[in-house]
N, C-alpha and C positions, 0 to 999 in steps of 0.2 A: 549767884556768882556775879557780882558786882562788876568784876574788872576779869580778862581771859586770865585764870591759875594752871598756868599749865606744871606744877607740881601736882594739884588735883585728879587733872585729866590723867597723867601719866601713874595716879596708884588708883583709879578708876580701874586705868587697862590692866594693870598687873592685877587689881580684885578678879576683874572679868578672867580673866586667865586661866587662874587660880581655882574659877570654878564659881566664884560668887558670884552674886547678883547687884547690880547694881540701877540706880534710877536715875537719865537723864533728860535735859531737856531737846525735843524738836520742836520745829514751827508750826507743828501741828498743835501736838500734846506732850506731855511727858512719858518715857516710854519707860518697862520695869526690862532690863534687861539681863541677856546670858549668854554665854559661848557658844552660838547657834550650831557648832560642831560636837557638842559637848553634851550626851543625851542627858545626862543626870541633871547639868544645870538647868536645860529646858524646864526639866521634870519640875528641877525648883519652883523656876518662875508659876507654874500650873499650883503646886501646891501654894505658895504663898497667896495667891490671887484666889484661889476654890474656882480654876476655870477647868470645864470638860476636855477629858482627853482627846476630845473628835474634832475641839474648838481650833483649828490653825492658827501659827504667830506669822508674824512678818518679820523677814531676816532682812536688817540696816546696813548698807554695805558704804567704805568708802568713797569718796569719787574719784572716778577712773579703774574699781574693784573690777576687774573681769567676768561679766556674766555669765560664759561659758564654764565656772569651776563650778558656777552654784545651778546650773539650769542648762538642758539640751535639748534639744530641735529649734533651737532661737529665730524665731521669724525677724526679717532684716523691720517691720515695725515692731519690735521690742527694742531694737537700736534706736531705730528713727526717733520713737517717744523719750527715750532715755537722755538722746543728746538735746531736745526740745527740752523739757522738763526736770532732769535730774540735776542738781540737787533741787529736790524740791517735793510737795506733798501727792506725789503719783506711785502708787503700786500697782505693781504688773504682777500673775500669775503666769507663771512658765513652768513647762515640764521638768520634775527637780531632775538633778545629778546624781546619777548612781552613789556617789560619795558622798553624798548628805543626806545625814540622819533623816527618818519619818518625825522623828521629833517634833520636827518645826511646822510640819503639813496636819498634823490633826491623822495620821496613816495614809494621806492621799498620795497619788504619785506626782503632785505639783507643791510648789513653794512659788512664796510670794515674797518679792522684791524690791525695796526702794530704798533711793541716799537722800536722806534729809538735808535741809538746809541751812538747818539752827547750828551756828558755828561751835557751838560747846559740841552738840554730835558730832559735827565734822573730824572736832580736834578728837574727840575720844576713838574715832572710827579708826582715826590714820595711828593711832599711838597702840590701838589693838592688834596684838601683833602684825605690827608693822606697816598695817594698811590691808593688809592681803585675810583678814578673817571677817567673820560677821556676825553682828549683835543681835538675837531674837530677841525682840522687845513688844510686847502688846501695851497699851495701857497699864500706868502705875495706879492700881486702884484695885479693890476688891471686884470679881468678874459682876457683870451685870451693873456695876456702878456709876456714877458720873465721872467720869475720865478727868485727869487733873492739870492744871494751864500753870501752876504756878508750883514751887519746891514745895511750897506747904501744905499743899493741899497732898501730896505724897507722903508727908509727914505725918498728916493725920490719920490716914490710912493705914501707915505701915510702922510710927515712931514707936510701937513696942513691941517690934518684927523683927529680931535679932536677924533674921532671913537676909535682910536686906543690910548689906555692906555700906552704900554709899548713896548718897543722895547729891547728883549735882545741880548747884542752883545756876540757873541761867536766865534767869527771868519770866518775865509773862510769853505763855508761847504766841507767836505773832496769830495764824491763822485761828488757831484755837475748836477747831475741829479736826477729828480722825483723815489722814487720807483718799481722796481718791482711789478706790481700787478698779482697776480692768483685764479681765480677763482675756487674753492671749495664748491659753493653750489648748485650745481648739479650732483656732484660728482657719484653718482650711474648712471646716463643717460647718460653724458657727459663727465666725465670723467674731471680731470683739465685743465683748459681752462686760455692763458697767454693773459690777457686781454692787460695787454702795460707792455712792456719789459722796463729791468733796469739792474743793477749791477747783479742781483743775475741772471742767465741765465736757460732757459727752464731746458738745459742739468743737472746744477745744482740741480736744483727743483727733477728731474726726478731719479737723485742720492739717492735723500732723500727718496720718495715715491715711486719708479719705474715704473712710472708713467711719458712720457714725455708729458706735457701741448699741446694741439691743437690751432689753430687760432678760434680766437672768432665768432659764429656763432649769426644768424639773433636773436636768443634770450636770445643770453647774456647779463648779470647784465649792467644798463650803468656804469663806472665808471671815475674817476677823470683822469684830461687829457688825454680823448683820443677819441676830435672833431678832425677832418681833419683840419681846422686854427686853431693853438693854441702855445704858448709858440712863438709870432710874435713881432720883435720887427718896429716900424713905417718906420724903411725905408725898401722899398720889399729887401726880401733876394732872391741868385738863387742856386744853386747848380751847380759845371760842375767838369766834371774829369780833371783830371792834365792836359794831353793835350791840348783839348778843352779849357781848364782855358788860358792856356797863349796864344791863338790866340785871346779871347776873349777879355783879358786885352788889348793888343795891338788896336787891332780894337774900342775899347771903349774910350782909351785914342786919337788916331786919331779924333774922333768926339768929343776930349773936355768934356767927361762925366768926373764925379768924381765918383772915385770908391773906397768902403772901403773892403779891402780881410781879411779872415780868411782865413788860411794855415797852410799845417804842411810839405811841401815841397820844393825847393827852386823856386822862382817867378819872376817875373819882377819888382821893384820898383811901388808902386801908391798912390795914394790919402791919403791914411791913409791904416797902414797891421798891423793882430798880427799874428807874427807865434807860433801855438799849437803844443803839443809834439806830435808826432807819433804814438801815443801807445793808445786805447780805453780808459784806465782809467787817464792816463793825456788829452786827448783830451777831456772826459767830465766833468772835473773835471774845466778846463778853458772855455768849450763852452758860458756858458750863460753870465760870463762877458765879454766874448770876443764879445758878439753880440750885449750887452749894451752901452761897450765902442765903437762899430763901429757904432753906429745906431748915438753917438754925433758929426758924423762926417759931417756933412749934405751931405752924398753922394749921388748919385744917385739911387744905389742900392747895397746892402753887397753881395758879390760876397766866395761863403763859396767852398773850396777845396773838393772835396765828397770823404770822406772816405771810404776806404774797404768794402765790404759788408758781410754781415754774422758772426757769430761766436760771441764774444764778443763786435762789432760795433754797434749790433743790435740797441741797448739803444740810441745811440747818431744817426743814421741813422734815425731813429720814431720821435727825436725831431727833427732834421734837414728839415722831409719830412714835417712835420708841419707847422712848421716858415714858409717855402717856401709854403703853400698850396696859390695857390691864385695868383702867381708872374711867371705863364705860360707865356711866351711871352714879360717879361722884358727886356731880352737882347736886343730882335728884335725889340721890340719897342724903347728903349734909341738908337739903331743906324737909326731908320728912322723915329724918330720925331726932331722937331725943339725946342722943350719945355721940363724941365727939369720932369721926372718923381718927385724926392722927392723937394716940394714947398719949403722945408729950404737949399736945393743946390744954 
């Protein structure tokens, strides 16, 4: 969406309404969205994506939406972060409202909460009935997949998905990874708990509430993106450090493999390369196209530069170890088989 339509946004709302589904953009990612009040449309969004029914969505609320309709026992830090961060890429898990479906929680008795910032959300949030409802939206993409940054990439996924009503284009999403989620409803025993790291960082959070978030323990809320495989795109991805990367290219290229590189460093020429900026919020901001457009390359396997650890990388480090869950022993196998790992090389 080039220019704000708001004729678009307004048969968006009345689809969402109606019960369909619909795909727009946030400044995270693109999200596939449904009448979060609405069990059947949830159920939609579940069957179109083939996401597990245990798997939780995150409900989109307008700004200024009242979070005591959606969530109760509200600790006055779910305020506090709210007015710090919202609109913006932070989800909060709070105890749901007896008046909102299980739908949205995966059967838990908590729902997760956040107002995006990407102004085509905003306008659609406030034109859904009236302001006062809210969108379940996980990633528009098949479950497990690489999450999508731009209209198209939701196009591809879903263009022969009669399921899917409406696709709003809004552009490149600025951050380009999934939310920050933190959990807050255990907050008296546990204290806040950083379920899966994003833009907004532990440190940050902990600014607001003085409170810094713990790693999530055996009985934490389950929440959205955060299986061991996830965010994978079809050709195995590996991870190696800068060093280790260019012995490996060489030695890969010697055996005639095809290899597609993501990098933020200088390389050796290969198969197919994009180089990402340096820097945590350009390098997430390009990850999930850069892994889309390298997964079209029929490689053997995408070979990604491993960035920094700690500190602001966090975010892009969790999706990175994801993608790769599962592609242990890649390298070692594409140099001592005879047969192409990915069948489209």
């Amino acid at each position: 969406m080039e220019q704000f339509d708001q004729a678009a946004i307004d048969a968006a709302a009345r689809a969402l309404e109606a019960g369909a589904l619909v795909a727009f953009p946030t400044e995270t990612v693109y999200g596939l969205g449904a009448d979060a009040e609405n069990p059947q449309a949830v159920a939609a969004i579940y069957a179109a994506k083939g996401r597990p029914q245990d798997h939780p969505v995150i409900v989109h609320l307008a700004p200024d939406a009242p979070l005591d309709y959606w969530a109760t026992d509200i600790p006055p830090e779910a305020h506090a972060l709210a007015e710090a961060f919202w609109p913006g890429p932070l989800t909060m898990i709070l105890r749901r409202a007896p008046n909102i479906p299980d739908a949205v929680s995966g059967g838990q008795d908590t729902v997760g909460l956040r107002c995006p910032s990407h102004p085509v959300a905003i306008a659609l949030l406030r034109a859904f009935k009236g302001g006062k409802g809210g969108v379940a939206a996980p990633s528009a993409n098949k479950f497990g997949a690489v999450s999508p940054t731009l209209a198209e990439h939701v196009r591809d996924e879903f263009g022969a998905d009669r399921s899917v009503a409406m696709v709003l284009d809004g552009g490149a999403s600025q951050v380009g990874i999934e939310s920050t989620i933190v959990d807050l409803s255990r907050l008296a025993t546990n204290g806040p708990v950083l379920l899966r790291p994003g833009h907004i960082s532990a440190q940050a959070i902990a600014a607001v509430i003085d409170q810094l978030p713990s790693a999530p323990d055996a009985a934490a809320p389950r929440a959205s993106g955060t299986l061991e495989s996830h965010y994978a795109p079809h050709t195995p991805v590996a991870m190696q450090e800068s060093g280790q990367l260019r012995l490996t290219l060489a030695e890969l290229a010697g055996a005639g493999r095809k290899v597609a590189l993501i990098h933020y460093s200088d390389m050796p020429s290969t198969h197919a390369a994009l180089r990402l900026p340096a820097t945590p919020d350009g390098f997430a901001h390009a990850l999930y196209a850069a892994l889309r457009a390298m997964d079209g390359h029929g490689a053997d396997v995408i070979l990604v530069e491993a960035p920094p650890q700690g500190g602001d990388w966090l975010g892009v480090n969790d999706r990175l170890r994801r993608a790769a869950h599962g592609s242990t022993g890649i390298v070692h196998g594409l140099l001592n088989s005879t047969t192409p790992a990915n069948p489209s090389a």
